[in-house]
N, C-alpha and C positions, 0 to 999 in steps of 0.2 A: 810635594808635587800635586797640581789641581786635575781632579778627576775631570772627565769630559762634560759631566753633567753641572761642577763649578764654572768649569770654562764657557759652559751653554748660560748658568744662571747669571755669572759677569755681563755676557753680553745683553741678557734680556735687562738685568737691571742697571747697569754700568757700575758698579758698587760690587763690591765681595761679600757676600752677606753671611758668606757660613764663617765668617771670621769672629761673628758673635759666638762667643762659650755655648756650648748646647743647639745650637744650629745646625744641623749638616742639610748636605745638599735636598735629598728629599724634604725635608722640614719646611723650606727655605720654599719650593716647588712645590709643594703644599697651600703655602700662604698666600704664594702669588696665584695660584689657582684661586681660592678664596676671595682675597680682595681686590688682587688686578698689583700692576704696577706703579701704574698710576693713584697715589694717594694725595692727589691733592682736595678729592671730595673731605678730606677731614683737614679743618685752618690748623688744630696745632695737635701733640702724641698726648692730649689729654683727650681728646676726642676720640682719637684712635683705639684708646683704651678704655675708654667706655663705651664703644660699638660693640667692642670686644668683650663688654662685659668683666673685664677687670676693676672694675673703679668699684668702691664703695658708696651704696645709697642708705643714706643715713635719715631713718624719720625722725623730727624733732618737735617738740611739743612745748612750748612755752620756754624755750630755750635747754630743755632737757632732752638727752639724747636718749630716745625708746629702744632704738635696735635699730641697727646698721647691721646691713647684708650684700654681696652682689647679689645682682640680677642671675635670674637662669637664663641662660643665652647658649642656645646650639650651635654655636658658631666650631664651624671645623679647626678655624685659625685659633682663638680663645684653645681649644685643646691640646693644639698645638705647640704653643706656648708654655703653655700648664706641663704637658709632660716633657717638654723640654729643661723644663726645673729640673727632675725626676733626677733628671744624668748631672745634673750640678750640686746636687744633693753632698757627694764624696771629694770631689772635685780642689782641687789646689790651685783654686784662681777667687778673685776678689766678688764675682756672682757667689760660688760657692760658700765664699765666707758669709757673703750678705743673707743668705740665705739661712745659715745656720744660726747666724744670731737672730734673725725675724723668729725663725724657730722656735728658739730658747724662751725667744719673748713674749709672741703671742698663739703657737701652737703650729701645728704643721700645715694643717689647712691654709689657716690665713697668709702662713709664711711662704706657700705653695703660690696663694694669688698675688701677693706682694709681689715676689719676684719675678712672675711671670709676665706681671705689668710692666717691671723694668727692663725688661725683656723687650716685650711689643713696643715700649718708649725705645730702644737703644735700635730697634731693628726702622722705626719709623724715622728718626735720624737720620739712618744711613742711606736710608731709600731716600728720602726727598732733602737735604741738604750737603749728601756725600760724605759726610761727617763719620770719619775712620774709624773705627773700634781698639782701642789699642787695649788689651786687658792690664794692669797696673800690679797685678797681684798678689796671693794672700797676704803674703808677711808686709806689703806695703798698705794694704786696706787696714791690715789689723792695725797696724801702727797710726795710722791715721784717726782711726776712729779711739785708739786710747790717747789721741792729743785732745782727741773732739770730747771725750772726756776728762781727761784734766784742767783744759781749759773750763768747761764747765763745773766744776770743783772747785774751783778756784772762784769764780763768780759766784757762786753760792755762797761761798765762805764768807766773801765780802762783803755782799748783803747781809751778813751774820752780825757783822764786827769782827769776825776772825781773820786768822792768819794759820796759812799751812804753811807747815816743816815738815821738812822729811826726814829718815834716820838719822842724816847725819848732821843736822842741825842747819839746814840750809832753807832760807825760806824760798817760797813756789811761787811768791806774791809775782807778778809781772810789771 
């Protein structure tokens, strides 16, 4: 059942936007205070998320990478985002998952800004294309992303000259 305050932020943006994992109504009333409703000032959620100070700025020197950092950006919305990770952190939905393997990967920080960037991307969707959130999750992301790995296994192998089998003698080749 939608609180008064969802049924207020339907109206203002015609979109359900706390449908995003980690979004509730304040959050959402938050952002729209920040940026407005209107985002068409940004062409596309890569823009958006570098206003927002999500993106990585990478110095590079003769084609070598020196250090790559965001930007500091006091952005209320950027924080907003950010600790709306926080709650996805535990969470049994496909943000949560993506989140914990950024994680494992590259540390909690960065995996803190990753996701918050997909975050500010999935919320700029909704606002200016309508484009629904359906969350897919955990056990289906997981699943997904061990195909997105096999597949890739499998292509390595091949550039090898190899061939995978698996236990029981059955090749993986495609």
């Amino acid at each position: 059942m939608k609180t008064n305050l969802e049924k207020h932020l339907y109206s203002i943006l015609g979109v359900d936007a706390t449908r995003i994992d980690g979004l509730g109504g304040y959050s959402v009333l938050q952002i729209i205070s920040e940026v407005g409703t209107d985002l068409g000032a940004f062409p596309s959620e890569k823009h958006f998320a570098s206003y927002l100070g999500l993106v990585p700025r990478t110095d590079i020197s003769n084609g070598k990478v020196i250090r790559s950092r965001t930007d500091r950006i006091k952005s209320t919305a950027s924080l907003i985002f950010r600790k709306a990770v926080l709650g996805l952190a535990n969470s049994k939905t496909a943000l949560g998952a993506y989140y914990r393997r950024m994680r494992a990967r590259i540390g909690k920080l960065q995996a803190n800004v990753a996701t918050a960037r997909k975050l500010a991307c999935l919320y700029y969707r909704l606002v200016v294309y309508g484009q629904d959130y359906v969350d897919v999750g955990e056990q289906k992301y997981l699943l997904k992303q061990q195909e997105r790995q096999r597949k890739a296994l499998i292509k390595n192998a091949k550039n090898f000259g190899l061939i995978l089998v698996d236990v029981n003698g059955v090749c993986l080749a495609e």
